[in-house]
N, CA, C and O atoms as a GROMACS GRO file, in nm:
protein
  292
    1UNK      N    1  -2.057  -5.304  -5.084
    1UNK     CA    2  -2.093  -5.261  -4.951
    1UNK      C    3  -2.041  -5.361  -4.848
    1UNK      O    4  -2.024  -5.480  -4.877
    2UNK      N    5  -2.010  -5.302  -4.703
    2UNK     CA    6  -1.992  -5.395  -4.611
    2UNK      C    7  -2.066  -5.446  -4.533
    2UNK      O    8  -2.141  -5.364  -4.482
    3UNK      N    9  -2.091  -5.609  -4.479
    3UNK     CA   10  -2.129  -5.678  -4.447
    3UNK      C   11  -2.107  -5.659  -4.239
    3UNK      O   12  -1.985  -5.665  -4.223
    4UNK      N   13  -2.139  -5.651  -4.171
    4UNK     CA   14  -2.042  -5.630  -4.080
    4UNK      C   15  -2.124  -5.798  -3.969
    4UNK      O   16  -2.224  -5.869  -3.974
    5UNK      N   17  -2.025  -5.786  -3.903
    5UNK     CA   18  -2.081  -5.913  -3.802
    5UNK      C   19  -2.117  -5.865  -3.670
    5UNK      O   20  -2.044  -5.794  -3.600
    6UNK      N   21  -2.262  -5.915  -3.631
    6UNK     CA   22  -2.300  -5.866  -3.509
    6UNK      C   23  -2.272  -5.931  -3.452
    6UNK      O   24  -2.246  -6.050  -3.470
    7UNK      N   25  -2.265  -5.830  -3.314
    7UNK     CA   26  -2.190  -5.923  -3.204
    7UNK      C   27  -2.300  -6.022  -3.095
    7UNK      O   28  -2.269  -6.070  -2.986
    8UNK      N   29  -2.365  -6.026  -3.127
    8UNK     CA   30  -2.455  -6.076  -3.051
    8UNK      C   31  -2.501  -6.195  -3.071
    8UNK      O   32  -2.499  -6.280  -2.982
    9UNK      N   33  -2.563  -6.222  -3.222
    9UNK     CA   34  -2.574  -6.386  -3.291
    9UNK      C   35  -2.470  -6.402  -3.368
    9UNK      O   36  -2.420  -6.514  -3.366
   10UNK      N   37  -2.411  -6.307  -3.451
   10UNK     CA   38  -2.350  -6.346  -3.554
   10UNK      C   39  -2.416  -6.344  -3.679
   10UNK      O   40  -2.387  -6.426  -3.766
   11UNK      N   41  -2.513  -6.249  -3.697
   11UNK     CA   42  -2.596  -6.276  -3.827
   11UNK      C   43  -2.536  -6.108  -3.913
   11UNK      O   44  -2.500  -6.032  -3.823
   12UNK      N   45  -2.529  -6.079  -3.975
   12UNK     CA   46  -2.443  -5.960  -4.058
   12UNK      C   47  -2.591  -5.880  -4.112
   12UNK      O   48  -2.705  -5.909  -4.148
   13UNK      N   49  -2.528  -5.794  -4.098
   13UNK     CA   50  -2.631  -5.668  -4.134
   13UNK      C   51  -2.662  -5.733  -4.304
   13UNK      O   52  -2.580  -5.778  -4.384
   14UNK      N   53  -2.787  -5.718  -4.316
   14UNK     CA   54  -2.785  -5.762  -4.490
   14UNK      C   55  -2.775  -5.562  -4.577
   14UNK      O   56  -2.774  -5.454  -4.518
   15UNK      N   57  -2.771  -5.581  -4.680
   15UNK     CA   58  -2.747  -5.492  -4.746
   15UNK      C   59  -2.878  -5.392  -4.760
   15UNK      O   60  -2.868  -5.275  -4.798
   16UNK      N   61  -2.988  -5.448  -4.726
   16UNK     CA   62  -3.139  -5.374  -4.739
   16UNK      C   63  -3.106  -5.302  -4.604
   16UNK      O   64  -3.147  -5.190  -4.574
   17UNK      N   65  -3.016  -5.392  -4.520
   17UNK     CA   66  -3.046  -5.300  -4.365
   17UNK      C   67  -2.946  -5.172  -4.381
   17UNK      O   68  -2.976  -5.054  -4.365
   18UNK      N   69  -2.821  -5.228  -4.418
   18UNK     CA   70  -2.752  -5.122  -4.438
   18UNK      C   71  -2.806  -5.033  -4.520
   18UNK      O   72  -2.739  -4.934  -4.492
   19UNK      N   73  -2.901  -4.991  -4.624
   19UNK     CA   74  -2.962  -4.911  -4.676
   19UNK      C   75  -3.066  -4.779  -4.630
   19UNK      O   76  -3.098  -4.664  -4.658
   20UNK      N   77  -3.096  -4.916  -4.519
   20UNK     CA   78  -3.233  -4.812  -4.423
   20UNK      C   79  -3.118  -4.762  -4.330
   20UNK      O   80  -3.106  -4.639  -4.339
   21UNK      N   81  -3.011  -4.832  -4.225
   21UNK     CA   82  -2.932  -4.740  -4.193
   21UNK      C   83  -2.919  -4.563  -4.246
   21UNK      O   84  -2.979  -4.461  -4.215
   22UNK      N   85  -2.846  -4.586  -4.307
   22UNK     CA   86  -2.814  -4.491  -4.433
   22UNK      C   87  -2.919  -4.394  -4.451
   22UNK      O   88  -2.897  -4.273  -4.452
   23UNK      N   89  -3.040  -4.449  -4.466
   23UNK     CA   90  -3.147  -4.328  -4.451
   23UNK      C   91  -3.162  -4.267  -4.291
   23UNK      O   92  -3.152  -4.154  -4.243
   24UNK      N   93  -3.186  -4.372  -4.248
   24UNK     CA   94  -3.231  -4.322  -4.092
   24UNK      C   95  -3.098  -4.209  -4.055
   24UNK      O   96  -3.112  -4.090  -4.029
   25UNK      N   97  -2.998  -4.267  -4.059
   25UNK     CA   98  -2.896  -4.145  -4.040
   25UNK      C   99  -2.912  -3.986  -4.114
   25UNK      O  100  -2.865  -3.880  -4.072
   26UNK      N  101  -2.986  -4.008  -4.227
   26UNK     CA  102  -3.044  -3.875  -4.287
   26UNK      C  103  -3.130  -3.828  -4.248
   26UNK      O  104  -3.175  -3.725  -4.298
   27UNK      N  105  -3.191  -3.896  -4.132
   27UNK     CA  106  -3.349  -3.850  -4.066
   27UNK      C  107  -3.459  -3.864  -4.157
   27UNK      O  108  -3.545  -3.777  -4.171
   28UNK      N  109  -3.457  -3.937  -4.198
   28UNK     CA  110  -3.524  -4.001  -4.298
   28UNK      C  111  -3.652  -4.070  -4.150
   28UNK      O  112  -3.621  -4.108  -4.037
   29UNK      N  113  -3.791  -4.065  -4.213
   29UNK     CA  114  -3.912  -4.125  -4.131
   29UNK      C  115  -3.918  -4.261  -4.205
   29UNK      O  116  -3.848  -4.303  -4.297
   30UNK      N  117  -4.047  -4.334  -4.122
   30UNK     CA  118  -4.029  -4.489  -4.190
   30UNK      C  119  -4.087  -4.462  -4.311
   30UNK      O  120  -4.036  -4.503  -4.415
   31UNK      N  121  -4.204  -4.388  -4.310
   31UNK     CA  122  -4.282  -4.351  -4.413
   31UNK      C  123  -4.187  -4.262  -4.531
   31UNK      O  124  -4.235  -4.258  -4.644
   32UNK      N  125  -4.087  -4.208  -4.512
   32UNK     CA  126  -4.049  -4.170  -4.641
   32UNK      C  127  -3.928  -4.298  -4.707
   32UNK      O  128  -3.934  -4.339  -4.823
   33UNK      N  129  -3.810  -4.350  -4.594
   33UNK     CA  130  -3.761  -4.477  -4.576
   33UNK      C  131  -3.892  -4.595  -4.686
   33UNK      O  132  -3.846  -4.647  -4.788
   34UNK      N  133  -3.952  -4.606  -4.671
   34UNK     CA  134  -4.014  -4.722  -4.745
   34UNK      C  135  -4.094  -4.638  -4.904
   34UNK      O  136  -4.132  -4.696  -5.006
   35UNK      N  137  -4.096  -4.555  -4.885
   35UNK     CA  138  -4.117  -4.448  -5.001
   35UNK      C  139  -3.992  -4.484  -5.129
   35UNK      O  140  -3.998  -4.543  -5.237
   36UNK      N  141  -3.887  -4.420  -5.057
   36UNK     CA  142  -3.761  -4.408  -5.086
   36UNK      C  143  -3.704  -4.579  -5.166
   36UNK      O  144  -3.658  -4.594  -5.279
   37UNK      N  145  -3.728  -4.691  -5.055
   37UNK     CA  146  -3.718  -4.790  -5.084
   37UNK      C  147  -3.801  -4.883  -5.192
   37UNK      O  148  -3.763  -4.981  -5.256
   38UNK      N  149  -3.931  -4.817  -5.188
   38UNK     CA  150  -4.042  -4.912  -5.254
   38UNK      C  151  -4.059  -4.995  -5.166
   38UNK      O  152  -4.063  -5.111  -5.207
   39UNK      N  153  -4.074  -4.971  -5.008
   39UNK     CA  154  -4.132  -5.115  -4.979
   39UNK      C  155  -4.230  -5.051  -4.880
   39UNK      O  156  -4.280  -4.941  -4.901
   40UNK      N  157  -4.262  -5.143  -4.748
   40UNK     CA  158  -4.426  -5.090  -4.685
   40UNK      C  159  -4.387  -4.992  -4.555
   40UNK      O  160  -4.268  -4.968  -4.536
   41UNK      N  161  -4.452  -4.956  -4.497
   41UNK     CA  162  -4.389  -4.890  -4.372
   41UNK      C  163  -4.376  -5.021  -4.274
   41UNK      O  164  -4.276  -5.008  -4.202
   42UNK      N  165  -4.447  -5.142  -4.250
   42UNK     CA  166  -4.433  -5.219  -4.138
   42UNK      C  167  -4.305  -5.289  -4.195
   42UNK      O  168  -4.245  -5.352  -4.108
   43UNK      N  169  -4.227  -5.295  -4.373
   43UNK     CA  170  -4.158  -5.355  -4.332
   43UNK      C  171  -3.998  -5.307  -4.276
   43UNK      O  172  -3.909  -5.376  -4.226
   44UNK      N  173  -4.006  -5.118  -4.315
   44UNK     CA  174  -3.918  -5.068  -4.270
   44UNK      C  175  -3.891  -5.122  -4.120
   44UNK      O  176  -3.792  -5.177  -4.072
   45UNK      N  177  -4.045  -5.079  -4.052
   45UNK     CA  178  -4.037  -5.139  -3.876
   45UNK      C  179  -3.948  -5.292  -3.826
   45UNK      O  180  -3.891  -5.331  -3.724
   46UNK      N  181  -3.974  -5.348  -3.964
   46UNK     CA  182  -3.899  -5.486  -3.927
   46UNK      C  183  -3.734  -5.447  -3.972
   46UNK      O  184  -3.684  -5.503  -3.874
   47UNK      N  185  -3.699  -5.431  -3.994
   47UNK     CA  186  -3.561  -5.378  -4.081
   47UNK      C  187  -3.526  -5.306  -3.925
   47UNK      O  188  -3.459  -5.368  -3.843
   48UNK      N  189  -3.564  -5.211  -3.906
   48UNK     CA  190  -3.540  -5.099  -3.792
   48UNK      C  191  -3.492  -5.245  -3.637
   48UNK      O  192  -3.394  -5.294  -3.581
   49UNK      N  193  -3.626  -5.252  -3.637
   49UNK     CA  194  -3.609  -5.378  -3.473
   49UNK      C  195  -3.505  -5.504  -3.505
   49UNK      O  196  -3.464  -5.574  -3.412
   50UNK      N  197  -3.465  -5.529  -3.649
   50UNK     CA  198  -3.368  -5.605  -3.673
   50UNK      C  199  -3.255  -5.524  -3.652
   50UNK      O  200  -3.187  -5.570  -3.560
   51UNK      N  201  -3.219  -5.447  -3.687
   51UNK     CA  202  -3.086  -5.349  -3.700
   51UNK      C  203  -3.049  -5.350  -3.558
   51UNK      O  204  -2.937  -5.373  -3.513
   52UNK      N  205  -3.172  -5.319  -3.484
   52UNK     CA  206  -3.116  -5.242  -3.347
   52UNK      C  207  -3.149  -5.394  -3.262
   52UNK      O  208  -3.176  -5.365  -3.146
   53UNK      N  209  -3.154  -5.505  -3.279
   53UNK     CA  210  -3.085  -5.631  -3.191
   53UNK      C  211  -2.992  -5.697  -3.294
   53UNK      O  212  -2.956  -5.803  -3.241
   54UNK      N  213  -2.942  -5.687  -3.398
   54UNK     CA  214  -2.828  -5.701  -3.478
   54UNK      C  215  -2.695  -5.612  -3.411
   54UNK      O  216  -2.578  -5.647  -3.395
   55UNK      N  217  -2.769  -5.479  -3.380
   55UNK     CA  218  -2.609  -5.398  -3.310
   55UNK      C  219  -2.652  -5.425  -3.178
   55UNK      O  220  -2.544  -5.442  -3.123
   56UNK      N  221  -2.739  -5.442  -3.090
   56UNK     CA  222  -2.744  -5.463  -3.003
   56UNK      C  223  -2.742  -5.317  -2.892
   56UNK      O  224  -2.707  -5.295  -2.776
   57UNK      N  225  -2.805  -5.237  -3.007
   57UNK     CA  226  -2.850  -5.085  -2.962
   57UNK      C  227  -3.004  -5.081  -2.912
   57UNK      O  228  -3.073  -5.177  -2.945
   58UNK      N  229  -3.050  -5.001  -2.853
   58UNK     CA  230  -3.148  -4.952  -2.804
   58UNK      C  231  -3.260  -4.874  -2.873
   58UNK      O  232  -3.380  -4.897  -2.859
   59UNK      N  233  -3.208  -4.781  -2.947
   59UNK     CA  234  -3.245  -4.626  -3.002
   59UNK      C  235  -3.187  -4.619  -3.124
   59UNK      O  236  -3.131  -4.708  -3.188
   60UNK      N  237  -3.210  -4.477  -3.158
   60UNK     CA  238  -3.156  -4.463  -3.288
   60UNK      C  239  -3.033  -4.358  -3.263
   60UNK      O  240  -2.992  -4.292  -3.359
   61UNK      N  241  -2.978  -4.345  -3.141
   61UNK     CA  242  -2.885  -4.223  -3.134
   61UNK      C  243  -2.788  -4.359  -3.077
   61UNK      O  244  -2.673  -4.322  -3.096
   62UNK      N  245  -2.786  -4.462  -3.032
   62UNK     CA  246  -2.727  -4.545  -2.993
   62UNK      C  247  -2.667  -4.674  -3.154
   62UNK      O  248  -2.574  -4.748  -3.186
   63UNK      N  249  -2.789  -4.627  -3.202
   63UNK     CA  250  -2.757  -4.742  -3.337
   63UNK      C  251  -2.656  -4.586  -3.429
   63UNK      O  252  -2.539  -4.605  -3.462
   64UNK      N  253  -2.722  -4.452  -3.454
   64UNK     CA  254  -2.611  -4.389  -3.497
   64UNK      C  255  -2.444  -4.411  -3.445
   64UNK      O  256  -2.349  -4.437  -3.518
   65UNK      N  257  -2.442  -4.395  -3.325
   65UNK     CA  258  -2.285  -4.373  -3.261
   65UNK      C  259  -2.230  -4.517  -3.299
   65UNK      O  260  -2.113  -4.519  -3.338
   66UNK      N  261  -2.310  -4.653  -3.292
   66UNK     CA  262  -2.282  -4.767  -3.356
   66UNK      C  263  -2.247  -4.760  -3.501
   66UNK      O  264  -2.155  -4.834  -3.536
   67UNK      N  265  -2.291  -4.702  -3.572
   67UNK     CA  266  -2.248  -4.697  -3.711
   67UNK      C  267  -2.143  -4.573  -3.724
   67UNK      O  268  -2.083  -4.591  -3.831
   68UNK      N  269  -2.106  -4.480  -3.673
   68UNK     CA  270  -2.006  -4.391  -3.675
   68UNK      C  271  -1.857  -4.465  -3.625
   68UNK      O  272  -1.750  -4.459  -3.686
   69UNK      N  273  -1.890  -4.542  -3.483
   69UNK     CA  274  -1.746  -4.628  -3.458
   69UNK      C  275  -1.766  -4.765  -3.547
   69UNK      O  276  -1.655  -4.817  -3.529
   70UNK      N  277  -1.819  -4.833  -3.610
   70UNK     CA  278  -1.780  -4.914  -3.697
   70UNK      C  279  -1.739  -4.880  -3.845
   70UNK      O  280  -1.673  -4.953  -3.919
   71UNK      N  281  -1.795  -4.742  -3.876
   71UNK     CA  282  -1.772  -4.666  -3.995
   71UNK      C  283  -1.889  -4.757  -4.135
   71UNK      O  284  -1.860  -4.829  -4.231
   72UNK      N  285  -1.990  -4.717  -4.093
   72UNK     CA  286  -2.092  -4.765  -4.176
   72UNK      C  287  -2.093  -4.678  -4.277
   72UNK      O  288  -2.082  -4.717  -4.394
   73UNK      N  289  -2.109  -4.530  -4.241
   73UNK     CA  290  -2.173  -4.434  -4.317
   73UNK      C  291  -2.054  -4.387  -4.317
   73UNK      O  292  -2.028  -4.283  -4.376
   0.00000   0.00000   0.00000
């Protein structure tokens, strides 16, 4: 999988994030996202608010179009 570098600190998406990516783009909820994952719903929430000041997006239609022009998914 790819690693990508944010532009903002410089800290790279880790591979758990790129995972929840990947769901959330399926419309995936946190509650099925941490289902899916085995992990809790608050820690999807942390994964999520990391992702979106890692891309330095807002939303989730802003973190999608972010992962479509970097070619995540």
């Amino acid at each position: 999988m790819k690693k990508l570098q944010a532009t903002e600190e410089n800290a790279p998406l880790t591979l758990r994030e790129l995972e929840v990516i990947r769901l959330i783009e399926k419309e995936f909820s946190n509650k099925q996202i941490a289902g899916h994952l085995g992990i809790s719903e608050r820690t999807v929430e942390t994964h999520r608010k990391n992702i979106l000041r890692k891309t330095r997006t807002n939303n989730v239609i802003g973190l999608i179009k972010y992962v479509y022009e970097h070619k995540l998914v």
